[in-house]
C-alpha positions as CSV (number, residue, x, y, z in Angstrom):
1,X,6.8,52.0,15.3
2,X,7.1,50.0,11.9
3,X,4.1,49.3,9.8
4,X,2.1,46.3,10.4
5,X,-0.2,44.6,8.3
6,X,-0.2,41.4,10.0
7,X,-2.7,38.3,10.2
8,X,-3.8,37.0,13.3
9,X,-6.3,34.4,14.5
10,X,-9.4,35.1,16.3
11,X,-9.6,32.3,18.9
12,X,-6.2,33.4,21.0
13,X,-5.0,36.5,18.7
14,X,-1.9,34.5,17.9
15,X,-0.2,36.3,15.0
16,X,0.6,34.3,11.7
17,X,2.4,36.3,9.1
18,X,2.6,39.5,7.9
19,X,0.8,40.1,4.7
20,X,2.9,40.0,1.3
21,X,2.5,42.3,-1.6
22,X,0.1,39.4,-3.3
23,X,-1.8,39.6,-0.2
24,X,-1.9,43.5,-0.1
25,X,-2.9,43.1,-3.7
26,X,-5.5,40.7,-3.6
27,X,-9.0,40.6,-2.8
28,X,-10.9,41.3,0.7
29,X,-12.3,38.0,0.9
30,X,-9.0,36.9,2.4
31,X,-10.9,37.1,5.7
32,X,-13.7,35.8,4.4
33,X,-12.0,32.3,2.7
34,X,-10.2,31.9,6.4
35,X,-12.8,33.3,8.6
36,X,-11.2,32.8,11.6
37,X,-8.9,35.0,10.9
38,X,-8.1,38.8,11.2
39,X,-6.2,41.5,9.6
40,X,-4.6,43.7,12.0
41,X,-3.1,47.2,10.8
42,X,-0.6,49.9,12.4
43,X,1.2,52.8,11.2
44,X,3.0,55.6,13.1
45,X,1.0,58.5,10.9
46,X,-2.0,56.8,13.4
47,X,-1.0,59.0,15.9
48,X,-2.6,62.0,13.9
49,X,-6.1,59.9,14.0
50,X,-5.7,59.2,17.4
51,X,-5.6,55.1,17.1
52,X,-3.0,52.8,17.5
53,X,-4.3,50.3,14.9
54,X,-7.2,49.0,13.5
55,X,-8.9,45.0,12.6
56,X,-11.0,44.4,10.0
57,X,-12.6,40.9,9.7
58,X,-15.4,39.0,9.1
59,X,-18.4,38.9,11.6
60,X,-19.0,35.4,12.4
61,X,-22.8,35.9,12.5
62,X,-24.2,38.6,9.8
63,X,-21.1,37.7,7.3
64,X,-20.5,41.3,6.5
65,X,-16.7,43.1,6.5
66,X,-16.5,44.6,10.0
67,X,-14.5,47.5,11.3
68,X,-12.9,47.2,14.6
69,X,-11.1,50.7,16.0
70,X,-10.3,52.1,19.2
71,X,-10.4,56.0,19.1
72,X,-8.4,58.1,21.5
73,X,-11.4,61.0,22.0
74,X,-12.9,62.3,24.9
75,X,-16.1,61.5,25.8
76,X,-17.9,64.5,24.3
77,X,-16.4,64.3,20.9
78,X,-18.3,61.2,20.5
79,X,-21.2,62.6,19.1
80,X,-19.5,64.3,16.8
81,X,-18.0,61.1,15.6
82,X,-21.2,59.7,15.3
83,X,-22.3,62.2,13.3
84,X,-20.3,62.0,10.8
85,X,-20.4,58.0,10.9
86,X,-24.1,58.4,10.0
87,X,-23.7,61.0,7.1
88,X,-22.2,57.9,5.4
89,X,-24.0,55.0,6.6
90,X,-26.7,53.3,4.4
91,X,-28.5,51.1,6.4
92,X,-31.2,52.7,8.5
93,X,-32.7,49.4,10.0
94,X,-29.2,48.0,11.0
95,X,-26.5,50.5,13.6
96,X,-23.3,49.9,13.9
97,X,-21.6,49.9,17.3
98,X,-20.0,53.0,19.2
99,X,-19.1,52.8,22.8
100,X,-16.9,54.7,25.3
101,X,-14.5,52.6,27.6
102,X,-13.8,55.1,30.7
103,X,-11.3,52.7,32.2
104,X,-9.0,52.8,28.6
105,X,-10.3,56.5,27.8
106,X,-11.0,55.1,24.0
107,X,-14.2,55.2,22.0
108,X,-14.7,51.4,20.7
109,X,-16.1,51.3,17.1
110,X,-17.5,48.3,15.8
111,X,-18.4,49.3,12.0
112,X,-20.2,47.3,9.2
113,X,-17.9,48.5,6.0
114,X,-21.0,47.2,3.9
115,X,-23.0,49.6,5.6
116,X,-20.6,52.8,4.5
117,X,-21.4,54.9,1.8
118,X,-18.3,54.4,-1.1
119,X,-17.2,50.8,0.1
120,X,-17.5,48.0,-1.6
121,X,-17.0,43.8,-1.5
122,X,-14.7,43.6,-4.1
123,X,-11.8,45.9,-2.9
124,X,-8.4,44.5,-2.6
125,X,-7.1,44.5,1.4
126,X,-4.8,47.8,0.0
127,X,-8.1,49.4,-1.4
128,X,-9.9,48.2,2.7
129,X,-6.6,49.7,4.1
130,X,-7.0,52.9,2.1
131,X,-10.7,53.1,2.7
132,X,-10.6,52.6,6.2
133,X,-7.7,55.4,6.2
134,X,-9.9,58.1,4.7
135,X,-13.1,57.4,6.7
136,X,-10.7,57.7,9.6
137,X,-9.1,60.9,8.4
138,X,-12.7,62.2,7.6
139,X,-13.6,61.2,11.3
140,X,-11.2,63.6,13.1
141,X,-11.1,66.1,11.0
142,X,-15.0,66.7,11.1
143,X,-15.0,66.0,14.9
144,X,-12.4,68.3,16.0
């Protein structure tokens, strides 16, 4: 598997481009001057955080950065995911999203990035992709 840091649209997930060096360089709000629009990530070191890729876009609704991940966990490592999700998450009054899928055998997370401790508006989509990395990396190896 190659990396991918591709574009897509939301509507029909119909991919547009892969992102350039200027886009990889530039700031977050890529997603949020074309909305309807999502970034879509993959690399073959994913195998060692148990995902095949992961979205980050806009939320139509709230307009915050939102984390979209499929985790390859059973079932009872959940809480431990959880766990550490909420050791960095800075919004009591709002939760984020974190479901199993028995058919697929993947814990869904659907994650407000304004919400996590350390992240912030202004990062470039390498800084996100970085970002996303190490909460990922924290992730497994605190829930193994």
């Amino acid at each position: 598997m190659a990396i991918e840091q591709d574009l897509f649209t939301k509507e029909n997930d119909e991919y547009i481009r892969s992102l350039s060096e200027s886009d990889l360089a530039g700031p977050l709000s890529l997603v949020k001057d074309q909305i309807e629009n999502y970034i879509y990530v993959a690399k073959p070191t994913y195998d060692d955080l148990k995902i095949e890729g992961f979205v980050v876009e806009l939320d139509d609704i709230f307009r915050f950065y939102n984390l979209l991940v499929g985790i390859y966990v059973p079932k009872a490592k959940m809480k431990a995911i959880e766990e550490v999700l909420l050791s960095k998450w800075t919004n009591p009054e709002f939760k984020f999203a974190f479901t199993f899928d028995a058919n697929e055998g993947v814990a869904e997370l659907n994650l407000p990035l304004e919400y996590v401790e350390g992240f912030r508006d202004d990062f470039t989509v390498a800084e996100t992709i970085d970002f996303v990395e190490e909460l990922l990396t924290t992730i497994q190896k605190n829930s193994a």
